[in-house]
C-alpha positions as CSV (number, residue, x, y, z in Angstrom):
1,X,64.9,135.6,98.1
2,X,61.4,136.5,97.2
3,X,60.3,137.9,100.7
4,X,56.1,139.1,102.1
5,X,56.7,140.9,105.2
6,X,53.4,140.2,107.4
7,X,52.6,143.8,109.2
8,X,53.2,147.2,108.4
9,X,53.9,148.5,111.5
10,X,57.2,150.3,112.8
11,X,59.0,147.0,112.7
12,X,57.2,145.9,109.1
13,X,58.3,149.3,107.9
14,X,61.9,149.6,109.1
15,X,62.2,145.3,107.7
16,X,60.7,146.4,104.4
17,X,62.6,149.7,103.3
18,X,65.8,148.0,104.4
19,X,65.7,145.2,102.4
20,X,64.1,147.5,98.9
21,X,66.4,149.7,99.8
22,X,69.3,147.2,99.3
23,X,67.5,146.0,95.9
24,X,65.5,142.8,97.6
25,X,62.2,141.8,95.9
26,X,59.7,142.5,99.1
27,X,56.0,143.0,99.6
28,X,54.6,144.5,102.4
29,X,51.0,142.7,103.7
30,X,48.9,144.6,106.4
31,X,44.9,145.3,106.5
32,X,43.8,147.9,105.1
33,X,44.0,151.2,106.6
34,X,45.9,154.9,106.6
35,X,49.3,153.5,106.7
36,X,49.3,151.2,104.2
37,X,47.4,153.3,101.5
38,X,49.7,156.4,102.4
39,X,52.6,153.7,101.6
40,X,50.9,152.6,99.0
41,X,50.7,156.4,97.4
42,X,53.8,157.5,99.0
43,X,56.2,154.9,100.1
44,X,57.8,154.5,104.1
45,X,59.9,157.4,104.8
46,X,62.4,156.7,106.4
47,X,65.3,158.2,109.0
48,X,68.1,155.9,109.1
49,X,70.0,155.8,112.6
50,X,72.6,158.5,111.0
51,X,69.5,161.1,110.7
52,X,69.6,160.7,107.0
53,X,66.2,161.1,105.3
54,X,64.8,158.5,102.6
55,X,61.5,157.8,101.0
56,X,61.3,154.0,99.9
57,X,58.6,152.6,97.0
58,X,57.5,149.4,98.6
59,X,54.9,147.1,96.8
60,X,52.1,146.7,99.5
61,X,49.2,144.4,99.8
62,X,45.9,144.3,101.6
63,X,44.4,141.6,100.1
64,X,44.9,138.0,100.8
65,X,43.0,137.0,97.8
66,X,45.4,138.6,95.6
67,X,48.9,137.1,97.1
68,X,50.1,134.2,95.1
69,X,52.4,131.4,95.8
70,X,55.4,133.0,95.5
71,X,57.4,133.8,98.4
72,X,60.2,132.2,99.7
73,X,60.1,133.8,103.0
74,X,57.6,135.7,104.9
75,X,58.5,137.6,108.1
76,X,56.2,137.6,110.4
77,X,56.3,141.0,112.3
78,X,52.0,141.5,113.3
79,X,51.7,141.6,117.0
80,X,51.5,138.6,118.7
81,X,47.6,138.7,119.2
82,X,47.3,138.6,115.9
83,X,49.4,135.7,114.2
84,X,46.7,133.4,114.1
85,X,44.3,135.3,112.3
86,X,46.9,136.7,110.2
87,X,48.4,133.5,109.0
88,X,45.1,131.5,108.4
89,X,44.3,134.1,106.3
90,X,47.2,133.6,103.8
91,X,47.9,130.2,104.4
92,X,47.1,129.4,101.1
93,X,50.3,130.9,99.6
94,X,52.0,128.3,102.2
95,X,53.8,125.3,101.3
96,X,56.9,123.1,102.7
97,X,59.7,125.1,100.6
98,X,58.5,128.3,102.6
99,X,59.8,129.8,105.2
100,X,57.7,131.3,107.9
101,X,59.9,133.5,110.2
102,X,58.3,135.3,113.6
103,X,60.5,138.1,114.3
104,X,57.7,138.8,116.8
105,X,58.1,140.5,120.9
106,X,57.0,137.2,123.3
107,X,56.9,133.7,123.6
108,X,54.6,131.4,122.3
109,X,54.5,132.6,118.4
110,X,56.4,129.4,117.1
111,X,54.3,127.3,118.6
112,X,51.1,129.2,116.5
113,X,52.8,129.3,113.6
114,X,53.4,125.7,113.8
115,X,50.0,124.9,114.5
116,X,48.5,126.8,112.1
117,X,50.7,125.9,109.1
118,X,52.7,122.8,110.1
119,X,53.5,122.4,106.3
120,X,56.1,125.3,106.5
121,X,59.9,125.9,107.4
122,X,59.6,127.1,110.7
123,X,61.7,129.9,112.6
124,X,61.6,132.1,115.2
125,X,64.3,135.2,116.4
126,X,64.7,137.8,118.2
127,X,65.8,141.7,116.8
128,X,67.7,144.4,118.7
129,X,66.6,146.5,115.5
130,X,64.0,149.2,116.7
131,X,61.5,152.1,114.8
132,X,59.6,154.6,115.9
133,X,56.7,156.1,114.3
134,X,56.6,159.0,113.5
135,X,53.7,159.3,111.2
136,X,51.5,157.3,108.4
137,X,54.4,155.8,106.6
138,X,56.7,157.3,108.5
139,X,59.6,156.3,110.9
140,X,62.8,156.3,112.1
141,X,65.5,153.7,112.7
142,X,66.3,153.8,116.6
143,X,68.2,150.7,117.4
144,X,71.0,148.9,115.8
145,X,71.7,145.8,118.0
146,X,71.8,142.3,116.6
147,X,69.0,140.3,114.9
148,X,69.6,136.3,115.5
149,X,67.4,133.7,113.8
150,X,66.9,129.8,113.6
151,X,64.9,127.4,111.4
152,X,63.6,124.2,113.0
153,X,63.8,122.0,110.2
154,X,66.8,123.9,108.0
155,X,69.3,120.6,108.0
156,X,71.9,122.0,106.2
157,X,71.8,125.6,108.1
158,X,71.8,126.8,104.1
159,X,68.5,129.1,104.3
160,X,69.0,130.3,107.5
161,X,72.7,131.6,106.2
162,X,71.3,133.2,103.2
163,X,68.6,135.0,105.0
164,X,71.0,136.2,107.7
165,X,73.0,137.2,104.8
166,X,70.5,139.0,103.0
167,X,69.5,140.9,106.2
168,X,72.9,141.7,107.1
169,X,73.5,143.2,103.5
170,X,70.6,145.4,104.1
171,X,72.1,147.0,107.0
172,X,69.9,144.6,109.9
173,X,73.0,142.9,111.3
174,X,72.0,139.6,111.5
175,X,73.5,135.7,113.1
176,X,72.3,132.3,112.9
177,X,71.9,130.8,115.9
178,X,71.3,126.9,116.7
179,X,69.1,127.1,120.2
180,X,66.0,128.6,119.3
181,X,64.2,129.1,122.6
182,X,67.7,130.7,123.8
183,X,67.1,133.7,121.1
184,X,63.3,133.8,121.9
185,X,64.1,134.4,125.6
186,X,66.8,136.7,125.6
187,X,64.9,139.0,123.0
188,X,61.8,138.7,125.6
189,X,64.2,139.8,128.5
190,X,64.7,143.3,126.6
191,X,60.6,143.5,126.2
192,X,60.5,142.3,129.6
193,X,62.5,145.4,131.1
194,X,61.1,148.0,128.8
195,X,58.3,147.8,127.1
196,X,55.6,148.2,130.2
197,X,57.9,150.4,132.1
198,X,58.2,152.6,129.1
199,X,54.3,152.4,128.6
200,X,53.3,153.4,132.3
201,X,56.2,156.2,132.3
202,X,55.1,157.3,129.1
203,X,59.3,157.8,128.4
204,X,61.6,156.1,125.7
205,X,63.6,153.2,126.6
206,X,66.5,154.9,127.8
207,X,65.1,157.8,129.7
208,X,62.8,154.9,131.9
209,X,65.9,154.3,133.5
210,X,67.7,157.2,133.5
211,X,66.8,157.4,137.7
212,X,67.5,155.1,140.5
213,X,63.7,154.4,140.8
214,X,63.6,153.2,136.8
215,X,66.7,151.5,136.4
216,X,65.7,149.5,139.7
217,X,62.5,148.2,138.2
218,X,64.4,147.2,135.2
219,X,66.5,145.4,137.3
220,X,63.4,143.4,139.3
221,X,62.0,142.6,136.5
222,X,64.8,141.5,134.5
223,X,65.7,139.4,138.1
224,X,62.6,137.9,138.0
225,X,62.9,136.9,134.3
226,X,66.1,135.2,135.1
227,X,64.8,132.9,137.6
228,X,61.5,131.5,135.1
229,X,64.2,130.9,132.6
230,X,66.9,129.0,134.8
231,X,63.7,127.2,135.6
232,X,62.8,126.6,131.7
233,X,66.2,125.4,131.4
234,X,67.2,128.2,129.1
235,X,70.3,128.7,128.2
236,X,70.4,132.9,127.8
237,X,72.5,134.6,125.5
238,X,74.0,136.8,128.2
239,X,76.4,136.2,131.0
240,X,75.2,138.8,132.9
241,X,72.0,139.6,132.1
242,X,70.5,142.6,134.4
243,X,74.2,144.4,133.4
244,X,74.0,143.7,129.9
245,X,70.2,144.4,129.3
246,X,70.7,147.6,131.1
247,X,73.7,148.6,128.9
248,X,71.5,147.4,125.9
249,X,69.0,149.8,127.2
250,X,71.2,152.5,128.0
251,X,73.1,152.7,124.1
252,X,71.4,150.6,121.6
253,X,68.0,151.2,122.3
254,X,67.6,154.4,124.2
255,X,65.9,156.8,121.7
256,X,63.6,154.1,120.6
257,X,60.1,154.4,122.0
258,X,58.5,150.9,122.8
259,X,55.9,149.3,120.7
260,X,54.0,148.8,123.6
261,X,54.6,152.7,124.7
262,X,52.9,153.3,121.1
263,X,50.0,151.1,121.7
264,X,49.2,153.3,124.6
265,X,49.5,156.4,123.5
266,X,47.7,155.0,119.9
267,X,44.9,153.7,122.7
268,X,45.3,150.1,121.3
269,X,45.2,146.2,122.8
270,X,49.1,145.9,123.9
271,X,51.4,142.2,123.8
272,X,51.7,142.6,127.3
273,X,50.6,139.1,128.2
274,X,53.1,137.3,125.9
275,X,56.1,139.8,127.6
276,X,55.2,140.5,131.4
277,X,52.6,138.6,131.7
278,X,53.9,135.2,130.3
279,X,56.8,135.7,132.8
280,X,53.8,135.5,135.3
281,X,52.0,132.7,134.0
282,X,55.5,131.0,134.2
283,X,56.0,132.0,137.5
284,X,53.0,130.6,138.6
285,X,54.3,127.4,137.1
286,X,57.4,126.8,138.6
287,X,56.4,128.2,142.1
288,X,58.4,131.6,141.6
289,X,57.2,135.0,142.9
290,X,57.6,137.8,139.9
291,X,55.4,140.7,142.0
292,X,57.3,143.1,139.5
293,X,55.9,141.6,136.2
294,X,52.2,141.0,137.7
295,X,52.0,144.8,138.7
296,X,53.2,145.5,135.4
297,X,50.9,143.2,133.8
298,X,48.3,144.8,135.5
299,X,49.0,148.3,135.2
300,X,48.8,147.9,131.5
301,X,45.3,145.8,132.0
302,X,44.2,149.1,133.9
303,X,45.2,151.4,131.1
304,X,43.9,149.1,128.3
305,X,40.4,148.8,129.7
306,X,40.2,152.4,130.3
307,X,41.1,154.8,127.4
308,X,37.7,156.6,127.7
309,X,38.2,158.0,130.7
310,X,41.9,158.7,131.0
311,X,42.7,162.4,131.8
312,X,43.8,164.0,128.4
């Protein structure tokens, strides 16, 4: 399956030299800038989760005036601010036999990707897979946990199997799964606990709750979570979520540092309002307090609007 991998960022990166590295026919697709002329020169070099070391030739792309139409799946794996402006620029390459899959952190990515190029197969899942960078070009597999996927309009379930096959082969353990919205949310419940604590403690995800005082906030905002889904009448992939998410937090994912941990510390825009701050938003919908997410939201807003002046 001819695959373009939209982003080349630690997620982009880990997607990409997985599947090369398993003999798939991928293109990486990102603006261009350091990273993706240093993989470009040098391919992603990559420490697997077992500390082996691995440099990976990757055809890149920086051009949307140079893709053509022939991909049979793109991965959509830019942050969340970004889809719009991401897929309107390639949409040209786009047509019903494609598959458009958001592998994305937050809600509200189908629903842009559907908007924006109604024409395609649509799907949206949630990874346990994490990166960290640790350089141009360079990072290192973190987390192992499940990837699971859907397709809205896959009838016979056929290319969701093959694709879960295909990332399963390349070492991104991957399941099909038939509730959509049920994946979406119970990826965002991870992001939820971690991703602005790690930010604000500046730690990795399993060291922000190593202490009482972390794993507590975990817990309040996972609690909070809970409550906006029950109300969305979602049906979670856990049967208990703050114990699970903790234990995800505590083995599969603790030497990963957060995407939103690296925004900070790259002094970039973060996805906090499609994590914390859409649990807010839903909150506010359904008439249920979620003080834990709103600080968080707002902490972030805080550091985001204030790079300059931030003690070094």
């Amino acid at each position: 399956m001819k695959t373009l991998i939209l982003g080349a960022g630690a997620m982009g990166c880990l997607f990409g030299a997985k599947l090369k590295q398993a003999g798939y026919d991928v293109t990486l697709f990102n603006r261009e800038n350091t990273v993706i002329k240093q993989i470009e020169s040098h391919g992603i070099e990559l420490t697997s989760s077992d500390e082996k070391e691995y440099t990976i030739q990757i055809p890149v792309c920086y051009r949307e005036s140079e893709l053509k139409k022939e991909y049979e799946l793109i991965i959509v794996l830019v942050k969340a601010f970004a889809t719009e402006q991401v897929l309107s620029e390639i949409k040209h390459i786009i047509d019903e036999n494609t598959i458009v899959l958001s592998l994305q952190n937050g809600v509200g990515n189908l629903e842009i990707i559907q908007e924006v190029i109604p024409q395609a197969i649509h799907g949206i899942g949630g990874t346990g897979s994490g990166a960290s960078v640790l350089g141009p070009g360079q990072i290192a597999h973190r987390a192992t946990g499940k990837t699971n996927i859907g397709l809205m309009n896959d009838i016979t379930g056929k290319k969701a199997e093959a694709i879960s096959k295909m990332l399963t082969n390349a070492g991104i353990e991957t399941a099909v799964s038939s509730n959509v919205q049920s994946v979406i949310w119970s990826k965002l419940l991870i992001n939820v606990a971690f991703n602005s604590l790690t930010a604000v403690t500046k730690l990795k995800n399993g060291d922000a709750i190593l202490t009482k005082d972390g794993e507590k906030i975990a817990t309040k905002l996972i609690e909070e979570a809970v409550n906006v889904a029950k109300a969305e009448k979602i049906e979670l992939l856990y049967n208990h979520p703050v114990k699970e998410i903790l234990a995800i937090g505590h083995k599969q994912i603790a030497r990963n540092q957060s995407s939103m941990l690296t925004d900070i510390l790259n002094e970039r825009k973060t996805e906090i309002e499609v994590i914390n701050g859409a649990i807010a938003v839903y909150g506010k919908r359904h008439g249920i307090s979620t003080p834990y997410n709103e600080m968080m939201t707002e902490l972030i807003h805080i550091i985001e609007k204030s790079y300059n002046i931030q003690v070094k």
